[in-house]
DSSP file (Angstrom, degrees, kcal/mol; ACC not computed):
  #  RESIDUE AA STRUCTURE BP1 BP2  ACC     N-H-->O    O-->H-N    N-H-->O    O-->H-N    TCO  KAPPA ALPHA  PHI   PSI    X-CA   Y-CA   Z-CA
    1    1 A X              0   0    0      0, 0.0    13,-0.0     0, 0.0    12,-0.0   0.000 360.0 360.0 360.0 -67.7  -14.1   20.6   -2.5
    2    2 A X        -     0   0    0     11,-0.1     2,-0.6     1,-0.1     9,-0.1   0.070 360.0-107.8  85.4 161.5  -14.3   24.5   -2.1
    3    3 A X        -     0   0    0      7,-0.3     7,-1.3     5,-0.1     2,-0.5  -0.993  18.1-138.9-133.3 150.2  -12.6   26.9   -4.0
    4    4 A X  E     -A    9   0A   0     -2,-0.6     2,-0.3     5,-0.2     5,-0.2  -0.837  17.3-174.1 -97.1 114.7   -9.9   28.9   -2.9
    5    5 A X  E >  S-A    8   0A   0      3,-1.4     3,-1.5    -2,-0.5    22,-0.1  -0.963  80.5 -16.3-114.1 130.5   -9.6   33.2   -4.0
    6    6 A X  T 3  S-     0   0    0     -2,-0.3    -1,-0.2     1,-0.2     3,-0.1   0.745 133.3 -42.6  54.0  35.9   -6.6   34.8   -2.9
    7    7 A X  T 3  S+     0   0    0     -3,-0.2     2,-0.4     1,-0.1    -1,-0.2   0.118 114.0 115.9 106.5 -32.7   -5.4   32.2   -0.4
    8    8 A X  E <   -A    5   0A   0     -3,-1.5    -3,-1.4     1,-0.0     2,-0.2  -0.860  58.6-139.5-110.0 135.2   -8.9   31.8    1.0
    9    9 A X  E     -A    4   0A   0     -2,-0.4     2,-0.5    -5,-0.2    -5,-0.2  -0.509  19.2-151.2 -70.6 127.9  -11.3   28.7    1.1
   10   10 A X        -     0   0    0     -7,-1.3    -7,-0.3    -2,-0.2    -1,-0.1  -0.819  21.2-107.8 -88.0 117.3  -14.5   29.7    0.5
   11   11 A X        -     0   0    0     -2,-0.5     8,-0.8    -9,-0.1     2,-0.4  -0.373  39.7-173.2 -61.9 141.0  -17.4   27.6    2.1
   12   12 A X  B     -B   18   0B   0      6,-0.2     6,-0.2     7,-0.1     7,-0.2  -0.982  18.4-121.4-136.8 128.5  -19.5   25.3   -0.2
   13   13 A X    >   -     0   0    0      4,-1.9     3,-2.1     5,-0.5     4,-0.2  -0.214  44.1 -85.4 -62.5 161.2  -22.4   23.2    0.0
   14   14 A X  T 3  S+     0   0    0      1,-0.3    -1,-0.1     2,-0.1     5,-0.0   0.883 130.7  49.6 -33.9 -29.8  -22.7   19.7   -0.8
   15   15 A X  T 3  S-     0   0    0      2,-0.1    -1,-0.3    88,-0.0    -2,-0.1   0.137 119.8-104.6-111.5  41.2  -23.2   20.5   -4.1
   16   16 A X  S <  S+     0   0    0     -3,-2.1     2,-0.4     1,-0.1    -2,-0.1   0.920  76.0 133.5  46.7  55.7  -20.2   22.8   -4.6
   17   17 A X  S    S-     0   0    0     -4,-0.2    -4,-1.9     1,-0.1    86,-0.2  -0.956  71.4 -91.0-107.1 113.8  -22.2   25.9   -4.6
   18   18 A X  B     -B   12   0B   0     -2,-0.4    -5,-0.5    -6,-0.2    85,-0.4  -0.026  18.5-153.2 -20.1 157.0  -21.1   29.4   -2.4
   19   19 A X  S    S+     0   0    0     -8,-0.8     2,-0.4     1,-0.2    83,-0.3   0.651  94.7  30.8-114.8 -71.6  -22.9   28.5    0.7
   20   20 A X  S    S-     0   0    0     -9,-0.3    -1,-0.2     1,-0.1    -2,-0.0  -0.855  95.4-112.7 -55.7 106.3  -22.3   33.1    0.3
   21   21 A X        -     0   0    0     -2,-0.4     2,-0.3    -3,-0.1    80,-0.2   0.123  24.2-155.4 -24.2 143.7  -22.2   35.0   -3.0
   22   22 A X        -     0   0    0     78,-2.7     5,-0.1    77,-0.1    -1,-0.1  -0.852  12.6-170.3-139.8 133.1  -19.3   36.5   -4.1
   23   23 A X        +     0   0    0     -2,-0.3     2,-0.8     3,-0.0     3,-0.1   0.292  47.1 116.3 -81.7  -0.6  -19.2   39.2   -6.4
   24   24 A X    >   -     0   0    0      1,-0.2     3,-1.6    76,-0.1     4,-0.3  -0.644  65.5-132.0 -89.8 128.5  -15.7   39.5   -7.2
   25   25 A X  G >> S+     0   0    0     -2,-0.8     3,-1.7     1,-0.3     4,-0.5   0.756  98.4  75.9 -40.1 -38.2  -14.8   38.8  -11.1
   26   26 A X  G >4 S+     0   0    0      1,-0.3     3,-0.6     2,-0.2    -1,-0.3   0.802  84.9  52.7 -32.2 -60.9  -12.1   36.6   -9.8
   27   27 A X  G <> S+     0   0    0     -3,-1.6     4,-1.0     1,-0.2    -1,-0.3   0.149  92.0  74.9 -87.7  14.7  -13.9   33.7   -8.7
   28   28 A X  H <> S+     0   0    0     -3,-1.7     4,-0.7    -4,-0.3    -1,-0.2   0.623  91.5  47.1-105.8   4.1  -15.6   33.0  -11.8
   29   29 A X  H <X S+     0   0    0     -3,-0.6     4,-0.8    -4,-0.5    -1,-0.2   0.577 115.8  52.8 -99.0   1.6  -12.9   31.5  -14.2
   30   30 A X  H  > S+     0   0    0      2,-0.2     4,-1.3     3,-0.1    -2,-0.2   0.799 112.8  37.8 -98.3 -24.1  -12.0   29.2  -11.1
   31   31 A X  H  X S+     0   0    0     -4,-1.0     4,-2.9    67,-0.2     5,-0.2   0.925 118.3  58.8 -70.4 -45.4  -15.7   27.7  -10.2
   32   32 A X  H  <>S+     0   0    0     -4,-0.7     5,-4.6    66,-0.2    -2,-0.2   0.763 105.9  44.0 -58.5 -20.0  -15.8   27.7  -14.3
   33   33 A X  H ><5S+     0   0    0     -4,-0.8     3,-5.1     3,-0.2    -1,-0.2   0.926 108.6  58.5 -53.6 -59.2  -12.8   25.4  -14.4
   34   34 A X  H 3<5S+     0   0    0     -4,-1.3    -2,-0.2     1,-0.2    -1,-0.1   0.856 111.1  42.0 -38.2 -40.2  -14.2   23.3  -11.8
   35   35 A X  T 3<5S-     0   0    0     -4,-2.9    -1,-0.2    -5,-0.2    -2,-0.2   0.517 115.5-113.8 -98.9  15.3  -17.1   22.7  -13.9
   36   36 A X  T < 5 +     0   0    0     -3,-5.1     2,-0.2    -5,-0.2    -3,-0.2   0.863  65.7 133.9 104.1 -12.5  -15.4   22.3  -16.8
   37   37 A X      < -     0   0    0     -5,-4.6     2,-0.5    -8,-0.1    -2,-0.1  -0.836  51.4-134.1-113.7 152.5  -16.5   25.6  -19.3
   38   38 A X        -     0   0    0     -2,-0.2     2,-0.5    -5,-0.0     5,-0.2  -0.889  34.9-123.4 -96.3 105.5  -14.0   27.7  -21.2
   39   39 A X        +     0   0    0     -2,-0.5     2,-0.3   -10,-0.1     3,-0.1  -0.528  40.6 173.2 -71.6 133.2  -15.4   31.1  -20.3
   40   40 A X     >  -     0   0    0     -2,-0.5     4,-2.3     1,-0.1     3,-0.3  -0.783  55.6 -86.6-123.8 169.2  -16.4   33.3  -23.9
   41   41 A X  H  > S+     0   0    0     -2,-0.3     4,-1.2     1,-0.2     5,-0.4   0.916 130.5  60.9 -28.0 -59.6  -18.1   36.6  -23.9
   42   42 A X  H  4 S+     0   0    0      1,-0.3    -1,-0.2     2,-0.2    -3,-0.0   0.742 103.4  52.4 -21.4 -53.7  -21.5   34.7  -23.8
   43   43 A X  H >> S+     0   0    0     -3,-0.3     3,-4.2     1,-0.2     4,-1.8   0.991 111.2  43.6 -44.4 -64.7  -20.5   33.1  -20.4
   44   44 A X  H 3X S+     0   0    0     -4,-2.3     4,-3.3     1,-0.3    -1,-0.2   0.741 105.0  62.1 -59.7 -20.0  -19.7   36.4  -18.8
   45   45 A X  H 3X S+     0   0    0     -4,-1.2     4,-0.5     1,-0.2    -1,-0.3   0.555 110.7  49.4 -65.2 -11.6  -23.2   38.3  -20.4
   46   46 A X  H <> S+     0   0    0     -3,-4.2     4,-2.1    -5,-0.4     5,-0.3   0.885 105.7  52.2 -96.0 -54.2  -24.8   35.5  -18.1
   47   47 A X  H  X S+     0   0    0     -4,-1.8     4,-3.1     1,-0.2     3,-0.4   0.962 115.1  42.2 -55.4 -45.8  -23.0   36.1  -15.0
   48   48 A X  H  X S+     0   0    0     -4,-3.3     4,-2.4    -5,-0.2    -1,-0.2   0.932 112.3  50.6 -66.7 -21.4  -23.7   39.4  -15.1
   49   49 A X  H  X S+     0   0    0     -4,-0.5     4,-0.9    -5,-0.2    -1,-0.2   0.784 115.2  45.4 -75.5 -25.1  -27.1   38.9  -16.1
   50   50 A X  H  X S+     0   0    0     -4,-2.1     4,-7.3    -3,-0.4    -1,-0.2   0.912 112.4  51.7 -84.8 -29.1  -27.5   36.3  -13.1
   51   51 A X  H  < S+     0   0    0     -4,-3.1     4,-0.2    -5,-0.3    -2,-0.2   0.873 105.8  52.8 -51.5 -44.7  -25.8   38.5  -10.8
   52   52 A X  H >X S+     0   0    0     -4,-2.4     3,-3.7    -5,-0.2     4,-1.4   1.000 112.3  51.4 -35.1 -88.6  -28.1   41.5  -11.7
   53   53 A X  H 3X S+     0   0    0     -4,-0.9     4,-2.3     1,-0.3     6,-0.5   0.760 109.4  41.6 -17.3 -58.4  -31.0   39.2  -11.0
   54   54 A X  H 3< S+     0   0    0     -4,-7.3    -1,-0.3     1,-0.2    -2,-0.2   0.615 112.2  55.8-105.4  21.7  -30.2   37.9   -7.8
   55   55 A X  H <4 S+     0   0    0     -3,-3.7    -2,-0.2    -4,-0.2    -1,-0.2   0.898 119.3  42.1 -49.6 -51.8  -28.9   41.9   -6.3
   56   56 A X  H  < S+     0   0    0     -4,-1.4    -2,-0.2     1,-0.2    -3,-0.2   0.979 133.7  16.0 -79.1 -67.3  -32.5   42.9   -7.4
   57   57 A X  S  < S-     0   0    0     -4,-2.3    -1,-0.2    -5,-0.4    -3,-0.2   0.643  92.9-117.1 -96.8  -4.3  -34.4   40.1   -6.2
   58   58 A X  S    S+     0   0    0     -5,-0.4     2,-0.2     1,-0.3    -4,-0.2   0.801  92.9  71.4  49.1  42.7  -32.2   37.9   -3.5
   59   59 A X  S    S-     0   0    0     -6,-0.5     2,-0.3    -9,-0.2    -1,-0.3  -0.884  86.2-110.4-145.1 177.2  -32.5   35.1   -6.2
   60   60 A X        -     0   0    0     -2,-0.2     2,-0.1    -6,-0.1   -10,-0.1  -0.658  42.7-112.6 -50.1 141.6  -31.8   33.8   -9.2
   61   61 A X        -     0   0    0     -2,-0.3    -1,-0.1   -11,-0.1    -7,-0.0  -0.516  37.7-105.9 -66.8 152.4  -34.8   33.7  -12.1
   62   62 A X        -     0   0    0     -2,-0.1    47,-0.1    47,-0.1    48,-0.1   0.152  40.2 -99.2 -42.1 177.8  -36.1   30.2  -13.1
   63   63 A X  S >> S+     0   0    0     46,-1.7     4,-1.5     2,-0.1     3,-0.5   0.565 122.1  54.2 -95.9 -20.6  -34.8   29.2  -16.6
   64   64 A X  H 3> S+     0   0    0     45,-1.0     4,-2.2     1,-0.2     5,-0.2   0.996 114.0  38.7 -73.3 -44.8  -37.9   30.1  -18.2
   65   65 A X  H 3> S+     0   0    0      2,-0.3     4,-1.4     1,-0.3    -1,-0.2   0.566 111.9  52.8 -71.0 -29.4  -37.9   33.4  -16.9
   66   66 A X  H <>>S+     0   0    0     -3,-0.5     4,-6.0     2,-0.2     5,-0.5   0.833 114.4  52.9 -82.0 -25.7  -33.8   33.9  -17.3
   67   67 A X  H >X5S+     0   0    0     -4,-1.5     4,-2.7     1,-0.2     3,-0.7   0.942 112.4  42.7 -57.5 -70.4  -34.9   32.6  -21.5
   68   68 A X  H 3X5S+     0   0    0     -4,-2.2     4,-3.2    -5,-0.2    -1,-0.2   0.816 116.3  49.7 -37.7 -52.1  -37.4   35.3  -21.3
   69   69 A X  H 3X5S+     0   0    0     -4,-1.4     4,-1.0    -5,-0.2    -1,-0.2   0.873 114.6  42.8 -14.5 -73.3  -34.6   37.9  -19.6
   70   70 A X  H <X5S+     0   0    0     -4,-6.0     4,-3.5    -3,-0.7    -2,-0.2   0.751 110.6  56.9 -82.4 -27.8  -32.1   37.3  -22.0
   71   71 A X  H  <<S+     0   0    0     -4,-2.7     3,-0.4    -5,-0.5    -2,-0.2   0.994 111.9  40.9 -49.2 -65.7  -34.6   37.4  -25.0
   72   72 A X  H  < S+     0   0    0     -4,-3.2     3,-0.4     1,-0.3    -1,-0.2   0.889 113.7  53.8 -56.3 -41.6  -35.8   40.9  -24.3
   73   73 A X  H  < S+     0   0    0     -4,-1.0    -1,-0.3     1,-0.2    -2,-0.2   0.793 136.4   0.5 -75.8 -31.0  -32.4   41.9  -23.5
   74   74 A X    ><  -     0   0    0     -4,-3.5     3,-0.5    -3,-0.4    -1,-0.2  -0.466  61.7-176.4-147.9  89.5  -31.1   40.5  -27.0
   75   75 A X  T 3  S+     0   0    0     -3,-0.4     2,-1.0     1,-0.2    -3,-0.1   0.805  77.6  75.7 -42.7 -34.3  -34.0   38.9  -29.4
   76   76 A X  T 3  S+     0   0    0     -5,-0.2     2,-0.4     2,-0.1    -1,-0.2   0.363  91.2  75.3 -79.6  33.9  -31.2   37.8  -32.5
   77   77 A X  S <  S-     0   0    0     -2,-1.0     2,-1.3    -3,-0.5     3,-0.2  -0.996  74.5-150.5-118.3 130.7  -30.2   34.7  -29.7
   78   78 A X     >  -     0   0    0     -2,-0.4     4,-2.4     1,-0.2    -3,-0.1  -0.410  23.5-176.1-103.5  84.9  -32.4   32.0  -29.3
   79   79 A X  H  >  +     0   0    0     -2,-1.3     4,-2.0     1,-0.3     5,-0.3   0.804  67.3  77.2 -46.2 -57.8  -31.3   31.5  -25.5
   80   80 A X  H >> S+     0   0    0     -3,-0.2     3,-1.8     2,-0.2     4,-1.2   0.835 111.6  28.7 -18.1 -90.2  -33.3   28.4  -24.8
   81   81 A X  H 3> S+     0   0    0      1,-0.3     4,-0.6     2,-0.2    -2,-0.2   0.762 115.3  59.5 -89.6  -1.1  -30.7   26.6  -26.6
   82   82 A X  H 3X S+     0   0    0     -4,-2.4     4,-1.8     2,-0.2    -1,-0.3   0.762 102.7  56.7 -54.5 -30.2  -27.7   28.9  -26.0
   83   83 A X  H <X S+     0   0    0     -4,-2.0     4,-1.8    -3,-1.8    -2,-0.2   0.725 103.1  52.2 -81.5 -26.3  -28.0   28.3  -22.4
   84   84 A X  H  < S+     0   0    0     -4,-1.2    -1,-0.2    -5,-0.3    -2,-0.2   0.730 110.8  48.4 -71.3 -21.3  -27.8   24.9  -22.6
   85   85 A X  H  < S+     0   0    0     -4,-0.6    -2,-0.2     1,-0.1     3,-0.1   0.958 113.2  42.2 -74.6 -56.8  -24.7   25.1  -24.6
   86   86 A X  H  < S+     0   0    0     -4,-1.8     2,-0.5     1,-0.1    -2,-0.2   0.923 131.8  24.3 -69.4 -33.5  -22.8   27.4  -22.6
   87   87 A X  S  < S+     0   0    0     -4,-1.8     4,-0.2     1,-0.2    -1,-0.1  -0.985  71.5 179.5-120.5 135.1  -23.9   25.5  -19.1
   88   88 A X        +     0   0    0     -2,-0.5     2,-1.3     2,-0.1    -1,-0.2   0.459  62.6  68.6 -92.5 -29.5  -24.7   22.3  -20.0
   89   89 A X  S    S-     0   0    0      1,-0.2     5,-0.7     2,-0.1    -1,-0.1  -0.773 129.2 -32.9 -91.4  90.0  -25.7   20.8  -16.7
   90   90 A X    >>  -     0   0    0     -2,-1.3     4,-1.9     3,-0.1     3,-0.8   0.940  64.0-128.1  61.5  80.4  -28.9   22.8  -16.1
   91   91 A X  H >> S+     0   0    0      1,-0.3     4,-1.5     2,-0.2     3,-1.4   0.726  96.5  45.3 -26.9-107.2  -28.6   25.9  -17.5
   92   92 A X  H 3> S+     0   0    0     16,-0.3     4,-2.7     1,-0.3    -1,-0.3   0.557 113.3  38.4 -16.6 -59.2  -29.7   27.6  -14.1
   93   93 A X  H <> S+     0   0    0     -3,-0.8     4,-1.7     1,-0.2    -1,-0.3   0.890 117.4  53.0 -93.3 -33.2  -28.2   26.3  -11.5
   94   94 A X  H <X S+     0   0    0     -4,-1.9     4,-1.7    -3,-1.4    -1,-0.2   0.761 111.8  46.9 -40.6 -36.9  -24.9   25.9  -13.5
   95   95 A X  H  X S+     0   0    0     -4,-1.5     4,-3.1    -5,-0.4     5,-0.3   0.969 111.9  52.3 -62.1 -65.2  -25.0   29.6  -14.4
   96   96 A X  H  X>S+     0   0    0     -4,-2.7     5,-3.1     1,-0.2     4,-0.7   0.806 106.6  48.0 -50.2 -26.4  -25.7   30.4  -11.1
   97   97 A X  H ><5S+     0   0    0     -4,-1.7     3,-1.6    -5,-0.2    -1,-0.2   0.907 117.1  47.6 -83.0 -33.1  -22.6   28.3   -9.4
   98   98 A X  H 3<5S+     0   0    0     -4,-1.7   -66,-0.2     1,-0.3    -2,-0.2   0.958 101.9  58.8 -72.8 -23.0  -20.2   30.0  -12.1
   99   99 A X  H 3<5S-     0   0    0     -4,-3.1    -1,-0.3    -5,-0.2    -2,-0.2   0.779 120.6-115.5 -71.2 -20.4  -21.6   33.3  -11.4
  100  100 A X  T <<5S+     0   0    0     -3,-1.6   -78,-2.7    -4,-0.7     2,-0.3   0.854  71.9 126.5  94.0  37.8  -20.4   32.6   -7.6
  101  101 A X      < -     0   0    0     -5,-3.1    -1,-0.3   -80,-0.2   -83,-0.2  -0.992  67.2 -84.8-130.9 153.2  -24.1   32.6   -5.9
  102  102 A X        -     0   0    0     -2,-0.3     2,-0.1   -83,-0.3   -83,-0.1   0.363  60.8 -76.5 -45.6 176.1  -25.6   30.2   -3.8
  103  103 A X        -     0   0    0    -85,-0.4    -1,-0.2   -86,-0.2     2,-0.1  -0.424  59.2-103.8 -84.3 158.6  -27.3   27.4   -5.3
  104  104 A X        -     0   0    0     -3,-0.2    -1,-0.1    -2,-0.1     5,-0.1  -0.235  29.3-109.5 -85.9 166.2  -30.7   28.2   -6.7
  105  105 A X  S    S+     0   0    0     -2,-0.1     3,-0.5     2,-0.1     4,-0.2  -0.421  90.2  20.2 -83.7 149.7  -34.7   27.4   -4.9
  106  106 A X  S    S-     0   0    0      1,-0.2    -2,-0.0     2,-0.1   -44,-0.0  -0.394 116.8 -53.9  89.5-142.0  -36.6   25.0   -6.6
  107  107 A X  S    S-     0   0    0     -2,-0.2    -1,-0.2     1,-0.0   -14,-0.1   0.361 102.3 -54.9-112.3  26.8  -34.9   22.0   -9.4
  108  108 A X  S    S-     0   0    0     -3,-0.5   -16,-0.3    -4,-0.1   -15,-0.1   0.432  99.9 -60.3 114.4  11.9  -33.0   24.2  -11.8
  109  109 A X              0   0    0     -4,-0.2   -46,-1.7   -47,-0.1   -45,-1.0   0.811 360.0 360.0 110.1  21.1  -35.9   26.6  -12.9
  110  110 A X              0   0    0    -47,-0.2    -4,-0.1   -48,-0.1   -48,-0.0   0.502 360.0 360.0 -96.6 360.0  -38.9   24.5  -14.6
């Protein structure tokens, strides 16, 4: 499929993923279309949070680990099932294709 910012097709893997990040604010209400989400605050506190993640570490966190993340970063959410709400298809690897980064290692963080 691919998604096109500013004119240009962006390469994707089989599974609609950046084959290359991109960072740019741009591309994240058009992957989020793709998939279906009406971006709210929540969303974008996630993109940044996954983005952070995988500058720092050249990955995304697991989902237990992003639950753990987001906890310490704000306890009055119970993020286990907030992340399923806001990405519904696997919380991980869904965050991570709207956030614009390649698809994530392992089967969606368990």
């Amino acid at each position: 499929m691919g998604y096109v910012l500013n004119g240009e097709e962006l390469e994707v893997d089989d599974e609609d993923f950046l084959v290359e990040a991109n960072f740019s604010d741009e591309i994240v209400p058009i992957i989020a279309e793709a998939e279906g989400i009406k971006l709210t605050d929540e969303h974008w506190q996630v993109v940044r949070f996954m983005r952070e993640r995988y500058q720092e570490d050249g990955h995304t966190p697991n989902f237990r680990n992003m639950v753990a993340m987001l906890t310490e970063e704000d306890d009055s959410v119970d993020w286990k099932k907030r992340l399923y709400e806001l990405f519904p298809n696997q919380p991980n690897r869904q965050a991570s294709k709207v956030s614009g980064l390649p698809k994530p290692y392992g089967k969606g963080g368990y």
